[in-house]
VOTINU-265115 format. One record per residue (C-alpha): residue number from 1; residue in three letters; z, x, y. Coordinates in Angstrom, 1 decimal. Layout:
<rs>
<r><drengu>NUM</drengu><rokol>ALA</rokol><w>Z</w><u>X</u><v>Y</v></r>
...
</rs>
This chain:
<rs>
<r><drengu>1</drengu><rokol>UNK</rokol><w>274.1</w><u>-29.0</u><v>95.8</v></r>
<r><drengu>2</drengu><rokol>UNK</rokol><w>272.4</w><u>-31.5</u><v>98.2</v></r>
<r><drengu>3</drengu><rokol>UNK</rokol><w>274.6</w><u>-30.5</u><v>100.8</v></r>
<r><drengu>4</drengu><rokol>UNK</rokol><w>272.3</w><u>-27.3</u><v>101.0</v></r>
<r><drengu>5</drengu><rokol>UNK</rokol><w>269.0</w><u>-29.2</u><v>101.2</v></r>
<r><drengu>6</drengu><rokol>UNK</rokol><w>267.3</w><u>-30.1</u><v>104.3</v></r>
<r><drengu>7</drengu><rokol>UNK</rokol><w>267.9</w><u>-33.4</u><v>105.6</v></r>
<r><drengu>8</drengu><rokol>UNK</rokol><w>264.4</w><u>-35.0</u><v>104.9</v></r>
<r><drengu>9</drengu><rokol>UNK</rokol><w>265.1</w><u>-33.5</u><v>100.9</v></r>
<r><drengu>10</drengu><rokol>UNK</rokol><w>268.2</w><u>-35.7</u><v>101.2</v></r>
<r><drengu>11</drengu><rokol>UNK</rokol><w>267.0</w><u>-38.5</u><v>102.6</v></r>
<r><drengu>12</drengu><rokol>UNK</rokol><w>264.3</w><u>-38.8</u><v>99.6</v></r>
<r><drengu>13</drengu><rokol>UNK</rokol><w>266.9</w><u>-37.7</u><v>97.4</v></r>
<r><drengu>14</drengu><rokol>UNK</rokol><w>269.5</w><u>-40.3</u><v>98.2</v></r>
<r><drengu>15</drengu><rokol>UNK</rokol><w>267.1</w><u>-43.2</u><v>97.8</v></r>
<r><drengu>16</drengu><rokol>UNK</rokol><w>264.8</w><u>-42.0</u><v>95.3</v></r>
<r><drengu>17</drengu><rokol>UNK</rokol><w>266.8</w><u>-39.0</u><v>93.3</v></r>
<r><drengu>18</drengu><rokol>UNK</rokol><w>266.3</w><u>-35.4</u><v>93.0</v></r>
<r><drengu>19</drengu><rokol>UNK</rokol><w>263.3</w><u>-35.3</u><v>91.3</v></r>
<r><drengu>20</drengu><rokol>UNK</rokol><w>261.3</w><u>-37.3</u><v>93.6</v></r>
<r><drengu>21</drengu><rokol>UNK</rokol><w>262.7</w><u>-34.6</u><v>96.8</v></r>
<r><drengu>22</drengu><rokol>UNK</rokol><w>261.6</w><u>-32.1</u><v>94.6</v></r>
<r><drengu>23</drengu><rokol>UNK</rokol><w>258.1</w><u>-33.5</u><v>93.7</v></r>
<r><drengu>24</drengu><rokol>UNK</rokol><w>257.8</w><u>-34.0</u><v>97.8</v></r>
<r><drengu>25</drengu><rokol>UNK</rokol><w>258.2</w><u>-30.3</u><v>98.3</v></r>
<r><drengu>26</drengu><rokol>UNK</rokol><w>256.7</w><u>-29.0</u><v>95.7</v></r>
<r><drengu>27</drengu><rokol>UNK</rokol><w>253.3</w><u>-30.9</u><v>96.7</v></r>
<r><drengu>28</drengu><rokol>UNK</rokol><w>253.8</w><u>-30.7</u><v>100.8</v></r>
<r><drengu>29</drengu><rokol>UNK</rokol><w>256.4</w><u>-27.6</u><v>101.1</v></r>
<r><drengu>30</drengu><rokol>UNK</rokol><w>255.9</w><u>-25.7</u><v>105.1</v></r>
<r><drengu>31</drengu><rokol>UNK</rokol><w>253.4</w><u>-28.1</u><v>106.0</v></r>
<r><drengu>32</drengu><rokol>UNK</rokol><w>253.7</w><u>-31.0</u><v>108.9</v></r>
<r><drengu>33</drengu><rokol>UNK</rokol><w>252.1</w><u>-34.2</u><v>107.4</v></r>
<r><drengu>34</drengu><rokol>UNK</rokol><w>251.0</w><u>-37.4</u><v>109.3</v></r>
<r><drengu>35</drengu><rokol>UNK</rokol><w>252.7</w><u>-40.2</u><v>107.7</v></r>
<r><drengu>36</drengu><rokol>UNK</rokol><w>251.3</w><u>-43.6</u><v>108.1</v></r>
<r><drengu>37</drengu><rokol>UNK</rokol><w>252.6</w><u>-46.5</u><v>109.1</v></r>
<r><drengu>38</drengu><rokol>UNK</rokol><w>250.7</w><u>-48.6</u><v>106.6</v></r>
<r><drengu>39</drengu><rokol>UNK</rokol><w>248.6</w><u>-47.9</u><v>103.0</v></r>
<r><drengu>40</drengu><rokol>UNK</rokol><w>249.7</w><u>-44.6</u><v>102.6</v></r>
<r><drengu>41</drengu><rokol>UNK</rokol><w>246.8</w><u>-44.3</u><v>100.0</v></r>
<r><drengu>42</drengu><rokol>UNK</rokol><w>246.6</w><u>-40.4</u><v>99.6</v></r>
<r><drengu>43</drengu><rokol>UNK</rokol><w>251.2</w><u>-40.2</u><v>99.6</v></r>
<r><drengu>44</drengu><rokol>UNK</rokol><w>250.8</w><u>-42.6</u><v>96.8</v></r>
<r><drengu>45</drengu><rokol>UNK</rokol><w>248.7</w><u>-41.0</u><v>95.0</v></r>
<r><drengu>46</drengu><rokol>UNK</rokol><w>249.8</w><u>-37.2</u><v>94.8</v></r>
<r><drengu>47</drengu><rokol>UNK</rokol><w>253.4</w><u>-38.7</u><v>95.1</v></r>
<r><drengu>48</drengu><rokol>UNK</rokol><w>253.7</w><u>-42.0</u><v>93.3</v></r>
<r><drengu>49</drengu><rokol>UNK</rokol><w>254.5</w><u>-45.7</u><v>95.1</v></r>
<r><drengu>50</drengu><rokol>UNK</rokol><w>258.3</w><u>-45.2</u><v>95.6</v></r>
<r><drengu>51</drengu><rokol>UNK</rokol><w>258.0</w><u>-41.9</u><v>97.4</v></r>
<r><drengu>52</drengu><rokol>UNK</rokol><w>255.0</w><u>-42.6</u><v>99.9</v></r>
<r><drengu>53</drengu><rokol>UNK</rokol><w>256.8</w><u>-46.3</u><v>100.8</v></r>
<r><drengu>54</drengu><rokol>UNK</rokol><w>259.9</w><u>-45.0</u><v>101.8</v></r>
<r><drengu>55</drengu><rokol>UNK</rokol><w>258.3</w><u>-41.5</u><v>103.3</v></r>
<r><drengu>56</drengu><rokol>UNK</rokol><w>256.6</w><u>-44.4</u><v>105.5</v></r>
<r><drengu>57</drengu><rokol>UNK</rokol><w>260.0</w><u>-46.4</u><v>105.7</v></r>
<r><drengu>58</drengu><rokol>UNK</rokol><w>261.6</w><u>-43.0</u><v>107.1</v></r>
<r><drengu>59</drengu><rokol>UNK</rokol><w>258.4</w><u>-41.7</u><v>109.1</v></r>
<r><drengu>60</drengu><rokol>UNK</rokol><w>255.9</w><u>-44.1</u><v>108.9</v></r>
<r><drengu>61</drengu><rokol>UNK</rokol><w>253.2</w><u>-43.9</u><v>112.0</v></r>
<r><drengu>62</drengu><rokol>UNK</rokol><w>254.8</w><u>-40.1</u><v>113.0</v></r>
<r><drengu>63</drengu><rokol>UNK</rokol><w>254.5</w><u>-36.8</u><v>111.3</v></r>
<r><drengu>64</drengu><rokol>UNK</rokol><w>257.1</w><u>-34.6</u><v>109.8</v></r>
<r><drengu>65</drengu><rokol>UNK</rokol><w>257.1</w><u>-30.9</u><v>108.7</v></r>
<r><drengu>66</drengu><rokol>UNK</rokol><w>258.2</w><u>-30.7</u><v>105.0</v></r>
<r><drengu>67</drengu><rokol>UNK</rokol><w>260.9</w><u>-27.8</u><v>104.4</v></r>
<r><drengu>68</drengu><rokol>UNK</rokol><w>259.2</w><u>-25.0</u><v>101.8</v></r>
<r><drengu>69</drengu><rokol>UNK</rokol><w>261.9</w><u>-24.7</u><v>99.9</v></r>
<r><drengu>70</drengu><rokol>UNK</rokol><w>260.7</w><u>-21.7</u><v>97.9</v></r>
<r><drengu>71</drengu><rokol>UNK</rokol><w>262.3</w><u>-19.5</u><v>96.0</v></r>
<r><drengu>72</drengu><rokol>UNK</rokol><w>265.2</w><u>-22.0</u><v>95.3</v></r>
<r><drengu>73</drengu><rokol>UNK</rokol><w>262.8</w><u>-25.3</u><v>94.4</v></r>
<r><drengu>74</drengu><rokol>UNK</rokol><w>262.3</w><u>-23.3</u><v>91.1</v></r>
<r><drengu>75</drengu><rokol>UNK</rokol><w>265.6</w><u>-22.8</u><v>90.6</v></r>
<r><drengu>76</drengu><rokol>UNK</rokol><w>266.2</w><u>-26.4</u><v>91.5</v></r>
<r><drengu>77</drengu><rokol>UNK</rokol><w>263.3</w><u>-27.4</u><v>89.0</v></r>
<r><drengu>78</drengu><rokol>UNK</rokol><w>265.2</w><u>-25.6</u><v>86.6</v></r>
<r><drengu>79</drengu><rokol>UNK</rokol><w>268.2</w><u>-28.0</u><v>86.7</v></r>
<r><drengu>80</drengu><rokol>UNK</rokol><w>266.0</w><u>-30.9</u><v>86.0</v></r>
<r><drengu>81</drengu><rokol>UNK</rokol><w>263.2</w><u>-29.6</u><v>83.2</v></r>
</rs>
């Protein structure tokens, strides 16, 4: 099913599992963020430590638009819940 995501969903993904891809788009979904390149205080706190360190491993001191996935990030949720 990854195969079908959008690459930054797989990167996050492939690191950190579905769930965490899934928590990423469901919070930031069609909207560019500014990652930083150090204390990513507010990523770590609507995303948790893992996510916002390697969102600033993969992007850190750039920004990056995160794909709305929406209609299908429910019926992705649905495989996990």
């Amino acid at each position: 099913m990854r195969e079908r995501w959008p690459r930054l969903m797989r990167e996050i993904a492939e690191e950190l599992g579905d769930d965490a891809a899934l928590k990423l788009v469901a919070r930031y979904g069609g909207q560019e963020i500014t990652v930083p390149r150090l204390h990513p205080r507010t990523l770590e706190a609507e995303l948790g430590p893992e996510i916002a360190a390697l969102m600033v491993d993969l992007h850190g001191g750039g920004q990056v638009y995160v794909p709305n996935f929406g209609a299908k990030l429910a019926e992705e949720r649905k495989r996990f819940v």
